[in-house]
N, C-alpha and C positions, 0 to 999 in steps of 0.2 A: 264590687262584684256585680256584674251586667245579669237582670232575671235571664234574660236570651240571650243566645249568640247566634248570629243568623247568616246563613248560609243557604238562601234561596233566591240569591236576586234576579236568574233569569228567569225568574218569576214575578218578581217584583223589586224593583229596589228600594232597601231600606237600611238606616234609613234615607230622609230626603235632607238639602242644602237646608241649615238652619234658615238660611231667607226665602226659603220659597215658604215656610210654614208662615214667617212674619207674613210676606207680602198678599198671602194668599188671605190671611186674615184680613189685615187690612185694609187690601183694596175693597174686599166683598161689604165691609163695616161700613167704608164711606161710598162705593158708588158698582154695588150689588145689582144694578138693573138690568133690563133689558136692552143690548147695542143694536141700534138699528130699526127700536120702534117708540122711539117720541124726538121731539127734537127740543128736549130742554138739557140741562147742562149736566143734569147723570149719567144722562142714555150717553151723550160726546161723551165722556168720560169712560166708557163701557168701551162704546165703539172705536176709540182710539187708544187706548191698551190692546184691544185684538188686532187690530190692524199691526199694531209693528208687533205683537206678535210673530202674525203671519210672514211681517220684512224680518224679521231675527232666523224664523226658519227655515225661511226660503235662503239665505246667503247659509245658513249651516248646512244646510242637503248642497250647495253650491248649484242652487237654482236661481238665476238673477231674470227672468220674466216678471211677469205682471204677481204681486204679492199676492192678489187675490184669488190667483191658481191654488193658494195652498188652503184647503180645507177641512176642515174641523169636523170631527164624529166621535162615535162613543167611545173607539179603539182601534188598534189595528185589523180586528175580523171584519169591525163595523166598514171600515177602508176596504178590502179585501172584496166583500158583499156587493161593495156600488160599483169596485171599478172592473170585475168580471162580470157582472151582469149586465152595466153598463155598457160593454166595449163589443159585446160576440153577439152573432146571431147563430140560427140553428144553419148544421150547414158546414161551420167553422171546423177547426181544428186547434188542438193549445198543445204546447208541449210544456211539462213542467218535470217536478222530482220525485222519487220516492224519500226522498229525506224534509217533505215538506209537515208544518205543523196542521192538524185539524182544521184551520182559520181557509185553508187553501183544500186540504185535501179532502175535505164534506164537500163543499161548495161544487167542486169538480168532480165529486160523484154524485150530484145532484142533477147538472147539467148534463153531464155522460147520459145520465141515466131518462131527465124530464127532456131537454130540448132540443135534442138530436144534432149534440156536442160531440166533437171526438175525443179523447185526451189520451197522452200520450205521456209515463211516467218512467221517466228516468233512472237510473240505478245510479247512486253514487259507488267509488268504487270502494275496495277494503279498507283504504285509511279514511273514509267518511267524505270522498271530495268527488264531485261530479267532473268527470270529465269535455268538455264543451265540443269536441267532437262528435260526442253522442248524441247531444243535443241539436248540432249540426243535421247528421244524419236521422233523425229523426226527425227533420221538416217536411212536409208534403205541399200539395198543391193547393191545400184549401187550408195550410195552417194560418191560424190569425194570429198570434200570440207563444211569447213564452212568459213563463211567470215561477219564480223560485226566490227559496228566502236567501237571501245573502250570508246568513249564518244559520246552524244547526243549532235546535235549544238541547240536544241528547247529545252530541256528537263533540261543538263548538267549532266546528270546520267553519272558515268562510271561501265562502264559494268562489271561482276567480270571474267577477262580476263584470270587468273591463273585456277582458275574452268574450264571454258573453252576449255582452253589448253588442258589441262588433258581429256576431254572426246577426244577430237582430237587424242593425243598419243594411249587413249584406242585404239580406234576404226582405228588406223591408215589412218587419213582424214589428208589431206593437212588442214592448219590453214593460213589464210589471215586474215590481221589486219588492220583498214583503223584508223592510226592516228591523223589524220588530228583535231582532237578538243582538242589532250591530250599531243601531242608529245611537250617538254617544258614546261609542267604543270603536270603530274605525270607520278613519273620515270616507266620504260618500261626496262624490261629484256628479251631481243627477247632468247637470248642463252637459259636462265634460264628455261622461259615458255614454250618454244618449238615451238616458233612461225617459220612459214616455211617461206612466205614473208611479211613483215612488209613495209606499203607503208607512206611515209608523202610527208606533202606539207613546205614549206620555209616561206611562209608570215604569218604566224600564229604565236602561240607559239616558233616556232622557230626564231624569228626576223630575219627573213632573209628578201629578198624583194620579190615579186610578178615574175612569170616565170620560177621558179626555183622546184622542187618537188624531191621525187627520191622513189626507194624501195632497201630492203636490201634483198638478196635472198641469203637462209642458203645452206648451204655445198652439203648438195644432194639432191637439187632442182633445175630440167632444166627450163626454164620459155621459149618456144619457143618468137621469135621476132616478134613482129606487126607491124613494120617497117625496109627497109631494106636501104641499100645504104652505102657513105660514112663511113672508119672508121679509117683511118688511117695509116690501118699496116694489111700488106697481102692483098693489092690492088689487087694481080693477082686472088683470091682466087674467083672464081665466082659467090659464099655467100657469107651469112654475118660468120664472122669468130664465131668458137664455144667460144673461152672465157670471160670472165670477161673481166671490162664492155663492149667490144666492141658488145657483140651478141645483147644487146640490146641497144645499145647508137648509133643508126646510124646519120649520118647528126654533124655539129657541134654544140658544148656543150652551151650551157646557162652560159658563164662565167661570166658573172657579177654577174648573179644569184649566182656563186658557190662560185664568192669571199666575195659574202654577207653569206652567209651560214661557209663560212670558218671564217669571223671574227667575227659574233656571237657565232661560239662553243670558241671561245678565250675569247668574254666576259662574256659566263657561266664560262666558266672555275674563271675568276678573281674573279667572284661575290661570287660562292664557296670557292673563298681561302679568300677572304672577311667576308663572315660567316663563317668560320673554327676557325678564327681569335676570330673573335667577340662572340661568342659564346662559347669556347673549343671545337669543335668537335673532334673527333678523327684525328688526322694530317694526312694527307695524298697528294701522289702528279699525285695519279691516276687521271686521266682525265675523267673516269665515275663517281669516286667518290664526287671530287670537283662540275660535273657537276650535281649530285644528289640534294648537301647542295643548290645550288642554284635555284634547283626546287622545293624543300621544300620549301624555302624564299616567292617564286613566286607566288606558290600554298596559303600562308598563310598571302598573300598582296593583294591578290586578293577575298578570302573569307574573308576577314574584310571590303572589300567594297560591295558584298554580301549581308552581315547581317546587312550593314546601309539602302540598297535600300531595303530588303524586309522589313523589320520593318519600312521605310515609307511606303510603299505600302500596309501595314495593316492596316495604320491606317483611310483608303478609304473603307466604304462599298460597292461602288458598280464596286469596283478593285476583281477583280481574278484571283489567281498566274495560270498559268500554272500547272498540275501535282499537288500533293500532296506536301506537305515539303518534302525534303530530308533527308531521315537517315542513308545515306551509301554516298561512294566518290561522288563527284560531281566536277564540274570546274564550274568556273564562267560567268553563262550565270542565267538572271532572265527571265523569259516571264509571258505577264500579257496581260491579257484584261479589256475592261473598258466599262460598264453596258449606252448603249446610246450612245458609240462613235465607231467608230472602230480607226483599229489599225493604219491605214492611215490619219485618222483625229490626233491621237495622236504624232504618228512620226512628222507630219509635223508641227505641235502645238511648239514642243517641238523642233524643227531648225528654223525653220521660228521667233520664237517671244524668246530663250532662246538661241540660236546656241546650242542647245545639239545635236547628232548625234548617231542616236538607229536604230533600222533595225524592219520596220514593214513588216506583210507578211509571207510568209508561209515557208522561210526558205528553198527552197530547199527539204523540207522530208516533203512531203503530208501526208505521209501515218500517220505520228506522230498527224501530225491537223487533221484531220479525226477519230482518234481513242481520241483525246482527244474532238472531238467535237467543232473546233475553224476552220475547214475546211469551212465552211457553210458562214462562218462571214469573211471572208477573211485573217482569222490565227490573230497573234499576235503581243503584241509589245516587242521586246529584247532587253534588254539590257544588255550588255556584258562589265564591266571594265576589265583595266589591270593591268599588274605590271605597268607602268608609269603615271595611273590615281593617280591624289594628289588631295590638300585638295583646289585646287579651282574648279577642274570638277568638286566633288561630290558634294560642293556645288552650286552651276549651275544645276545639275541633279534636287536635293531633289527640290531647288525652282523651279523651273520648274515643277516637278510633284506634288506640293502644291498649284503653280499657276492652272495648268490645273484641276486638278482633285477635286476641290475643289470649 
């Protein structure tokens, strides 16, 4: 009998690939230092795990540029932070969502508000999915940017990002992409789409751990720097030096972060040549490719636990889903409210007397409780499986929401 059972991963996933805990260990034991600022054989050994790294993540986001576009920060806000501020001047215009997370929608009523920003926010429609013609028509003549998250953490819509793109190319707008609920759960072709910077975060879908984030920034995008200082190489240089990563990586790196990130893209990669195996897939020893089959896997281990917890939570009259069903991509995220409780009485219901662990509350993206009308009532209850929920969570979950709700 598990003390938890846990059902918050788009919040964090937990837990993580038993070899990111090894390797995260490990490496830090034997060559824990600083990459990039001595040149004896621990700092090489620092500096050359982060580098391929950043070549693991760059072929996963299906970004094949210079590796050193891909950039390391605290998290996906921290991503978020450098490459709106860095990209816009006053003057500008952005068009984004009303289904965005806080990471994006502070930030852009800060600008709105301090540097004489436009912004323009979107409505998704009733089944939780933005329509890209609206987005369309909502471009102006001084717009710089669109910028939206590719999936909903309240909702689980994913956005149709390819459409998207394409009005962006039309219109020659910068395109920012806030990963953070998709990145490890469906594949993402930054080269392909046209995506300009692509930001995620590490403890999510990407098993990595907590502290760790980055954005990958294509070939002819400057992203001025939000922070300055330490870098490594051309200490005389009075700035932050112009190239990859240093312009924007000042201060030292989040290495344990980056060694957990480094030995997750290693265990996409197995789990891919795993289902290659098992399956017939097409053989392959691409490292985008392999990491693809395993986010299919991912993707379709996680929507079987999905459609076990809404089809109990139908079977409650006075239960109601979030949002409409889904008839287009989604990730796995459920949210529900319950007729006489809120969603604080149910979270705590549901740890206190079952250990199950759900995330009640408004998530971060007001704007989505407010338009779905669950604002008012103090938002909802989510519940989020992952790839490593099995067949004792879910059941722990289901009784539990047959004890409570019943």
């Amino acid at each position: 009998m598990k003390p938890n059972y846990y059902f918050d991963n788009a919040a964090t996933t937990w837990p993580k690939p038993e070899s990111v805990y090894q390797y995260m260990d490990s490496f830090f034991r034997s060559s824990g230092v600083n990459p990039g600022r001595g040149g004896h054989a621990m700092s090489a050994d620092a500096g050359a795990m982060t580098y391929q790294a950043r070549q693991m993540l760059a072929q996963f986001f299906g970004f094949f540029g210079d590796a050193n576009r891909v950039v390391f920060t605290l998290n996906a806000t921290d991503s978020l932070n450098t490459a709106i501020s860095g990209l816009l001047d006053a003057g500008d215009h952005i068009v984004t969502t009303r289904l965005e997370h806080n990471a994006v929608l502070r930030i852009s009523n800060y600008i709105e508000r301090d540097s004489r920003i436009e912004v323009t926010r979107v409505p998704g429609n009733t089944d939780g999915y933005v329509n890209p013609q609206d987005i369309e028509n909502s471009i102006k003549s001084n717009t710089r940017m669109i910028i939206f998250n590719h999936a909903s953490n309240v909702l689980g819509t994913v956005q149709p990002l390819e459409q998207v793109a394409q009005i962006a190319k039309t219109h020659n707008l910068l395109l920012v992409v806030d990963t953070a609920q998709s990145a490890g759960i469906r594949p993402i072709k930054m080269d392909e789409y046209g995506i300009d910077v692509l930001t995620f975060t590490g403890h999510k879908g990407l098993f990595g751990p907590m502290g760790v984030g980055g954005l990958i920034v294509a070939e002819n995008i400057s992203v001025r720097p939000a922070r300055y200082g330490g870098t490594g190489v051309n200490s005389i240089a009075p700035f932050q030096p112009e190239q990859y990563p240093q312009v924007l990586e000042a201060g030292t790196a989040p290495l344990p972060g980056i060694a957990g990130l480094h030995a997750a893209q290693l265990w996409f990669r197995e789990l891919g040549r795993n289902q290659q195996r098992e399956n017939n897939m097409p053989a392959s020893d691409s490292h985008a490719q392999l990491c693809e089959y395993a986010i299919q896997h991912i993707h379709r281990t996680e929507q079987n636990h999905v459609e076990q917890i809404e089809n109990q939570l139908k079977q409650f009259q006075k239960v109601k889903l979030v949002g409409k069903p889904r008839r287009h991509e989604r990730v796995a995220v459920v949210n529900f409210i319950v007729e006489g409780m809120s969603a604080e009485q149910v979270g705590d219901r549901l740890d206190a007397d079952h250990h199950v662990c759900v995330r009640a509350g408004l998530h971060c993206a007001p704007l989505v409780h407010i338009d779905a009308g669950t604002a008012e009532i103090g938002g909802s209850v989510r519940v989020s499986p992952g790839y490593f929920t099995d067949d004792e969570d879910m059941a722990a979950l289901l009784n539990g929401l047959q004890d409570i709700l019943s």
